[in-house]
Each structure stands twice: as C-alpha cells, then as structure tokens.
C-alpha positions as CSV (number, residue, x, y, z in Angstrom):
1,X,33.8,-36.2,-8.6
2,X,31.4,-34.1,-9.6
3,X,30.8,-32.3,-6.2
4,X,34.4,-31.7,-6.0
5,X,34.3,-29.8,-9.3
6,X,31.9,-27.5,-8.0
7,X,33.5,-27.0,-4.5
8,X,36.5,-26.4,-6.0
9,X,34.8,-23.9,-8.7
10,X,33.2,-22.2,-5.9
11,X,36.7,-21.6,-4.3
12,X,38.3,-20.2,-7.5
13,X,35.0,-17.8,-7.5
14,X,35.5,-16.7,-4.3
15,X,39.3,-16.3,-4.6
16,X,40.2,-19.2,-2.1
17,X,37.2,-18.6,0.1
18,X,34.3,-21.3,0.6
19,X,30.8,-21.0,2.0
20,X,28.6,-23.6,3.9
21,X,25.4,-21.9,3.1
22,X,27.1,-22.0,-0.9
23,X,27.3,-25.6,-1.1
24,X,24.5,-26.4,0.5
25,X,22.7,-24.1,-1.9
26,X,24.5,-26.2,-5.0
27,X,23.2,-29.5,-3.3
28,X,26.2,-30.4,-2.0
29,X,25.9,-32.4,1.8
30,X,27.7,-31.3,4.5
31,X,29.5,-34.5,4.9
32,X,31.1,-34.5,1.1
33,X,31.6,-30.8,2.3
34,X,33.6,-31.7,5.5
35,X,35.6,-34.1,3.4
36,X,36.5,-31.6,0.7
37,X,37.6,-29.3,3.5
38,X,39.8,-31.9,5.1
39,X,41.5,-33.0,2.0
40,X,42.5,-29.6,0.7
41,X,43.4,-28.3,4.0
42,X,41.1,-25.3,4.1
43,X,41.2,-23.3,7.5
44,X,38.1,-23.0,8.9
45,X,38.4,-18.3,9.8
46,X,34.5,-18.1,10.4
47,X,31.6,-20.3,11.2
48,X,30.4,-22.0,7.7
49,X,33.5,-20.2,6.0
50,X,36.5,-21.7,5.3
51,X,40.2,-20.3,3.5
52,X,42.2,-22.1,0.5
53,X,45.8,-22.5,1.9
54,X,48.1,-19.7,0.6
55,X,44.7,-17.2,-0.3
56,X,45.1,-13.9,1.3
57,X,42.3,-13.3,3.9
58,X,40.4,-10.6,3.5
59,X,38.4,-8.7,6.7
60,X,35.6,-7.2,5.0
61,X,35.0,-9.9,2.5
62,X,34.7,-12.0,5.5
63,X,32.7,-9.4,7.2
64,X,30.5,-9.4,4.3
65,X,29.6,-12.9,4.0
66,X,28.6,-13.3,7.9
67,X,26.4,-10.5,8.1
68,X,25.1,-9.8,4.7
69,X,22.7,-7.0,5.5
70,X,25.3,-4.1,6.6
71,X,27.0,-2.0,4.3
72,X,30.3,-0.2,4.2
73,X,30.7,3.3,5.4
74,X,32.2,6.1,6.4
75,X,36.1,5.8,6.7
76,X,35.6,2.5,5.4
77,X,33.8,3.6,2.6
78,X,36.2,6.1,1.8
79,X,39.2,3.9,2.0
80,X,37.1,1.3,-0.7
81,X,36.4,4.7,-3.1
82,X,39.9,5.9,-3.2
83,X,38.8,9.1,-1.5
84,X,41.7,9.0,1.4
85,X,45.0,7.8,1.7
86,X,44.6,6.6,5.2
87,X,43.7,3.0,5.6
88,X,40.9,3.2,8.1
89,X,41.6,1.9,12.0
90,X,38.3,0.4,12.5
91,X,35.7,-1.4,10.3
92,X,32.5,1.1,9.6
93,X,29.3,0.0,8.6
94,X,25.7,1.1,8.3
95,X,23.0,-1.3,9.6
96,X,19.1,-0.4,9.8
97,X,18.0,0.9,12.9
98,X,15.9,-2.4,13.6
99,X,18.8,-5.0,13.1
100,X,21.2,-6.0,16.2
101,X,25.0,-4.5,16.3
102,X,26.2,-6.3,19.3
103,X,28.3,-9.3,17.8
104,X,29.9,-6.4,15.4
105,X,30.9,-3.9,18.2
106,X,32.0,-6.7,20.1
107,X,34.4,-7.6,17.0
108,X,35.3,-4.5,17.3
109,X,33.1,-2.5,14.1
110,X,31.9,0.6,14.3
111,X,28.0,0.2,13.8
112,X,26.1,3.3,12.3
113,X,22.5,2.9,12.4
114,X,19.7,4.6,10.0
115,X,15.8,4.3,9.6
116,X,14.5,1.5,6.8
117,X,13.5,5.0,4.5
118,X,17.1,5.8,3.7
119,X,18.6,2.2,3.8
120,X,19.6,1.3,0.8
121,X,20.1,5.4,-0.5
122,X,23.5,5.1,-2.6
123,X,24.2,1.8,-2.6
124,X,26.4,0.5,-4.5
125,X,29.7,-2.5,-4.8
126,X,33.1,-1.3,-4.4
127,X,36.2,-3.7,-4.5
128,X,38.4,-4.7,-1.7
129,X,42.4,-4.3,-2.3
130,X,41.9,-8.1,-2.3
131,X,39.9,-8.6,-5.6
132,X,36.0,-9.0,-3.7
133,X,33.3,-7.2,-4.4
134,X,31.1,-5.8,-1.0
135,X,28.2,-3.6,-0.5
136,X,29.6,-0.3,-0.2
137,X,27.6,3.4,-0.5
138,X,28.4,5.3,-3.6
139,X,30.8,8.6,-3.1
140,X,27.9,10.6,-2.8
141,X,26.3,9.1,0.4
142,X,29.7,8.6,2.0
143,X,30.4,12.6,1.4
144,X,27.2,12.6,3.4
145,X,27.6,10.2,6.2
146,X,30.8,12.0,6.5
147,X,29.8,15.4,7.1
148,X,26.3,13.9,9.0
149,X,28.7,12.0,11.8
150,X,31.5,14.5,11.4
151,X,31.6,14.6,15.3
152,X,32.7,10.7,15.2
153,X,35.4,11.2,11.9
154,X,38.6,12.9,12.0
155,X,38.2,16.3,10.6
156,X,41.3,16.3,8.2
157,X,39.8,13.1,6.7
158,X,36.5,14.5,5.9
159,X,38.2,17.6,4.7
160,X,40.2,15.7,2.6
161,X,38.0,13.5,1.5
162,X,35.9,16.2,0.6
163,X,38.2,17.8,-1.5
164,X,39.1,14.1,-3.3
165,X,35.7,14.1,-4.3
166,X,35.3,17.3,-5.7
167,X,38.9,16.9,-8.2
168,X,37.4,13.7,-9.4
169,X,35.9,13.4,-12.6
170,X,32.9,11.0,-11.8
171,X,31.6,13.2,-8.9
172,X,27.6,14.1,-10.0
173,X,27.1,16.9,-7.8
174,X,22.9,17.1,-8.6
175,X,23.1,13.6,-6.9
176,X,25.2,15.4,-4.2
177,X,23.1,18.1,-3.5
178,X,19.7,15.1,-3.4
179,X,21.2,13.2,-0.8
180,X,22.7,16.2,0.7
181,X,18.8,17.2,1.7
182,X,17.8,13.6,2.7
183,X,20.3,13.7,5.0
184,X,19.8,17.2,6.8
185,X,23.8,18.6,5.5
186,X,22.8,20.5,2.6
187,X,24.0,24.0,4.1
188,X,27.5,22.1,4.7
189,X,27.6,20.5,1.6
190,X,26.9,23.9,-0.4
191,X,29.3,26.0,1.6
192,X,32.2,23.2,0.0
193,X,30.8,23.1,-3.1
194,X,30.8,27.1,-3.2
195,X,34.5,27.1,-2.2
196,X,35.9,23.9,-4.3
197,X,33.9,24.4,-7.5
C-alpha cells in the first residue's frame, strides 16, 4: 500500500506523468511498478515514462525527461519566455558540442550545439503551457542565440522578439550586453539597443 501511495504521489507531482528511473530511485521494484501501471491504465508515450489517463501530454516535458542534458532554445525558448506570439514549428534545443544529436534530429528537433565553456551561460527554468518546469535559457541568452543563428530563424521573429524584449520590464541589459560579447553579437546587439532604448 505503501508503494502505491508514493507512485501515485509521484504522478500528482508530475501532473499525470510517471518515471521508471523515479520509482526506482524511491525503492520501488519494477514489478510493483508494472502492476501499478496496469491497474491505473497509464499509457506507456516513452521508454520508462508513462501518462495518467485524461493528463494532457506535454512534448517538451517529455523531451525533457528522456534527455536531461539539452536545454531549450531559440524559437523554443522564445515561445516558453513569452517573447513571440508564434508557437514554434519545430522543437529547438542546445546540446554541448561533445553529446550525440542523432535520436533528436531523427525526432525531428532542431539540435544547436556549443563548446562545454558557454554551456550552462543563462540557464535558467521556464514553464510549459502545461504547468512543467524545463531547462530553458534566460531572455538574455535567447536574444543571443537569436541574433548568433539568425541565418537559421525567421527574421520577423527575431525582430520581434527583439523588440518584446526590450518593452519588458525584467529585461537587464548589463547582462545583455555580457553575453552579448561571449557570444561574438555585441555590434548587433548595440545597434538595437541604440534604436529601441
């Protein structure tokens, strides 16, 4: 009984969504696992995850949970910070340059790739319209990724994004401007802030 109050606490957690990895980390067996999923009727969406009946899936919350090293980016990034109106086509994400992107791209993500050094630059947790909570950069090192790749984004998203970012009121442009050098687009960055400020 016991088991099944922390499966089903782990669900209510994860609004409707259940680990492997989770309950084995809790102590639970796989077998009391595989009956818990059986009697509740969860779907199984991914290997080792598994979806109350009736809970909304969410893509990047799923994303998330199989490969828990990437982080959101670009459009996606934007979309998750509110700074475009456009829900974005594809899935971005930023991996290190040493880890494997094949299994993503074959999903069907667009994979950006930096060096170990500027990793984990901005990084931040952003919500998902569905209530989860995912690695995400900050505003700051989107605007950047943005403007760095702008030859892969659509140019009236960046534009507007940019603009977005400079009308809201928890924009830190200092931090700008930082990550702006890091990332080689400072000349960019100050020819909008020049123009919007």
């Amino acid at each position: 009984m016991k088991t099944h109050a922390i499966l089903s606490a782990m669900l209510e957690k994860n609004l409707g969504y259940l680990r492997t990895a989770d309950a084995e980390e809790a102590g639970v067996s796989r077998v009391v696992l595989g009956n818990f999923v059986k009697e509740n009727n969860l779907e199984r969406v991914a290997r080792g995850l598994y979806l109350e009946q009736g809970a909304w899936r969410d893509s990047l919350f799923e994303v998330q949970l199989r490969y828990p090293k990437l982080v959101f980016s670009h459009e996606t990034a934007l979309s998750l910070l509110n700074l475009t109106d456009r829900e974005p086509t594809q899935i971005t994400v930023t991996l290190e340059t040493s880890s494997g992107a094949t299994r993503l791209r074959k999903e069907g993500v667009k994979v950006y790739k930096t060096r170990q050094d500027l990793f984990e630059i901005g990084l931040a947790e952003a919500k998902t319209p569905f209530g989860h909570f995912v690695r995400c950069y900050n505003a700051e090192r989107t605007i950047c990724d943005v403007v760095r790749s702008r030859n892969n984004v659509e140019i009236q998203d960046m534009q507007s994004a940019i603009k977005d970012y400079f009308r809201s009121r928890q924009k830190d442009i200092p931090l700008l401007m930082r990550y702006a050098k890091l990332f080689s687009v400072e000349k960019i960055i100050r020819q909008y802030t020049e123009v919007l400020l």
